[in-house]
N, C-alpha and C positions, 0 to 999 in steps of 0.2 A: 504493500500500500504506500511505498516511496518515503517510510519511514527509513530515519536516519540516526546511528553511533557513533562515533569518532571525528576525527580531527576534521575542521572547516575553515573557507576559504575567511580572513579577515577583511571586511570590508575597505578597514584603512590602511591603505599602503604602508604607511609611514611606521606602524606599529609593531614591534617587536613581540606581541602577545599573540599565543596560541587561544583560539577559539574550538571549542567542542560542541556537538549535537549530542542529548543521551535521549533520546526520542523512541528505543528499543524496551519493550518491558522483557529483563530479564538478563541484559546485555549490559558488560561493564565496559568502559576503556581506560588504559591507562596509560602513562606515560612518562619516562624517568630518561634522560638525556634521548639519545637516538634510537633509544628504544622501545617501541609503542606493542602494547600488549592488548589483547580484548578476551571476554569472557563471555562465551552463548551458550544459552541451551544447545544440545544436541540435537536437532532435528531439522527434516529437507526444509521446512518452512522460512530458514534463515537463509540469505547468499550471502556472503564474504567477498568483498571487492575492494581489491587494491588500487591504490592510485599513486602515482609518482609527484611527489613536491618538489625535487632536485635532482642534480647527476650524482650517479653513483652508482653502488650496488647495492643490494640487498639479501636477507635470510630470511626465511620462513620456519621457525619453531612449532609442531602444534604438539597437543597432550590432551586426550580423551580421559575424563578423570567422571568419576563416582563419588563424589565427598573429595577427603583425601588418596584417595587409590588409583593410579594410573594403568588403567585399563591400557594404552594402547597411547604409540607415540610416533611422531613421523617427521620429515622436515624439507625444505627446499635448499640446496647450497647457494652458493652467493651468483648471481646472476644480475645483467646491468639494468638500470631504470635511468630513467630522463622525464621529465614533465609529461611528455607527451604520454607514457607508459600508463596501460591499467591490466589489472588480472583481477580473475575469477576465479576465485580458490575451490573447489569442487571435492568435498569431503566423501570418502567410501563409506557405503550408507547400513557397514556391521562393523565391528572392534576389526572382526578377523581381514576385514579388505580396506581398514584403514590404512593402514601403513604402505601398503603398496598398490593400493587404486586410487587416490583420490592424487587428482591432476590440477594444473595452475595456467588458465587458458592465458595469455600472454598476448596482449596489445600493444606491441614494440613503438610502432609509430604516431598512435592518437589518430585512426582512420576507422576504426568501429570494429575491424575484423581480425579475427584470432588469425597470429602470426606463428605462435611457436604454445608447443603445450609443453610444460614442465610435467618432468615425473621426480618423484618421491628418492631420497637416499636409498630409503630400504630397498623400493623398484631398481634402482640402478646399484647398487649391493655396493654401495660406494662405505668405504673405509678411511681410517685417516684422520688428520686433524685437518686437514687440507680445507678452504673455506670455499672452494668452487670443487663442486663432486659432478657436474655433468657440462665438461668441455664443451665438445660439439654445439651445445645449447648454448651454451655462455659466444661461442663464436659467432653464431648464427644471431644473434641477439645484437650482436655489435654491428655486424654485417646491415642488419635494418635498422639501428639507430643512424648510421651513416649515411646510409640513403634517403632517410628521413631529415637529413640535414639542407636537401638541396644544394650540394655544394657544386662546384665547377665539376664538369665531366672529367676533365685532367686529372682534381683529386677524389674524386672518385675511383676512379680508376685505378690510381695508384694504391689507396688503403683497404679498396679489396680484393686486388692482386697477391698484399703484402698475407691476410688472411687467408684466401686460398697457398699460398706458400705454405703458412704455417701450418694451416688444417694438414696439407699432404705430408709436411715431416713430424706432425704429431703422431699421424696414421704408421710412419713406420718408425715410431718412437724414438726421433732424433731429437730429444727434448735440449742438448746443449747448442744445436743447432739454432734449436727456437728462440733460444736465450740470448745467443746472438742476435740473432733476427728481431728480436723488439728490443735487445739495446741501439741498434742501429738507428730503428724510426722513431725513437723515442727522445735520441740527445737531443741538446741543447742547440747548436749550433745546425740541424738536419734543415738543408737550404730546399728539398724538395715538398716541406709543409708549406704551403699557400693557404691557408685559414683566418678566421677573425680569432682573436686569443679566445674569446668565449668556447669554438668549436673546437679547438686544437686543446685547450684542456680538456674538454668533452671527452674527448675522443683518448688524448692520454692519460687520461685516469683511465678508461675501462683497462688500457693495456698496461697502465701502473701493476691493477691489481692481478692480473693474467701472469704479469714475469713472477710474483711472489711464488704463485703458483709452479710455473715453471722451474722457478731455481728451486723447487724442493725435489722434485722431480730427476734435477741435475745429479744428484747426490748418488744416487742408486744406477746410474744411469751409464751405459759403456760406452756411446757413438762419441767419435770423433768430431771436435770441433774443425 
C-alpha cells in the first residue's frame, strides 16, 4: 500500500541530518555510522528495496531469528552501488531455502530493469574473509555502472577493454597478473583517463576495492608476473 521504513530523501539540501519514514507496523530501522540495519516480520507481505545514496560498495547481512535463536543466516558480498543503483532483496520463502535461494534483483543503472541478480554466499559456497565473494558479479556490475556514465566512446572503450582483460586472466587464474593490470589504470599520473574527477573517482574506487581483493588472492597464487 506504498507504505514506507527507513532512510528518506531531506528536503533541504543544505542539511547534514538524516531523515526516517517508520510508516511499517512491525518494522524497525536503524542506524549506527555506515551501517543501517532493519527488523521485519517474516513474511511475502513485506519487499525489501534497496537504494543507493553514494558511490561505493556494499554488504548485505540477513539472520532469520525466532526470539533470540537464529534459525537460518545468509549474506551478499560486497558489490558496487552508485545513486542511480536499486535492489530487491527477495527472501526464500522456508528456513531450509533461505540461505541459498533468496536473490538481490540488481538495478545497476536507475532504468527500471533488472541488470544483474545476486546470489547468496552460501549459493556460491564462497569462503574466506574476502569482502567480494562473487567476482564475475562485482565485474559485470562495474561494466554497467560505466556505461551508465555516458562517457566518450574512446573511454568507454578503453575501461571495458581493461575488464574484459581482466575477466579472461581471472578465468585462468592469473591473479598477479590482475594486480598489475589495475595498478597500471589506476596510478596517479595514467594520461589515458579522460574523465571529470567526479567519474574517475567513481570508477576508481570500484577498482580501489577489487585490487584489495586481488592482492589477497596474490599470496597463494603461482603465475608469473
Amino acid at each position: 500500500n506504498g507504505r514506507h521504513t527507513g532512510l528518506k530523501k531531506n528536503p533541504n539540501p543544505d542539511s547534514d541530518f538524516n531523515l526516517f519514514d517508520d510508516e511499517i507496523p512491525g518494522v524497525r530501522w536503524d542506524e549506527l555510522g555506515n551501517v543501517k540495519s532493519v527488523t521485519i516480520p517474516y513474511n511475502k507481505d513485506i519487499k525489501v528495496k534497496l537504494t543507493g545514496n553514494d558511490v561505493g560498495t556494499f554488504i548485505v547481512d540477513i539472520e532469520l531469528k525466532k526470539g533470540n535463536e537464529i534459525l537460518a543466516s545468509t549474506g551478499f558480498g560486497e558489490l558496487p552501488v552508485t545513486v542511480l543503483s536499486s535492489m530487491d532483496l527477495i527472501l526464500g520463502s522456508t528456513t531450509e531455502s533461505f540461505a541459498k535461494s533468496s536473490v538481490l534483483d540488481m538495478d545497476v543503472d536507475g532504468d527500471g530493469l533488472t541488470d544483474l541478480i545476486g546470489r547468496t554466499n552460501v549459493y556460491l559456497q564462497a569462503t574466506g574473509t574476502n569482502i567480494i565473494k562473487d567476482l564475475p558479479t562485482y565485474l559485470e556490475t562495474i561494466k554497467k555502472v560505466i556505461i551508465s556514465l555516458k562517457i566518450s566512446s574512446s573511454q568507454e572503450k578503453y575501461w571495458l577493454d581493461r575488464i574484459i582483460k581482466i575477466s579472461n586472466l581471472i578465468d585462468k587464474n592469473k591473479y598477479k597478473k590482475v594486480d598489475k593490470v589495475i595498478k597500471q589504470i589506476t596510478r596517479k599520473n595514467n594520461k589515458n583517463i579522460i574523465l571529470s574527477e567526479s567519474q574517475k573517482n567513481l570508477i576508481l574506487k570500484l577498482f580501489d576495492t577489487m585490487l584489495l581483493y586481488i592482492e589477497s588472492r596474490t599470496v597463494d597464487s603461482k603465475d608469473k608476473i
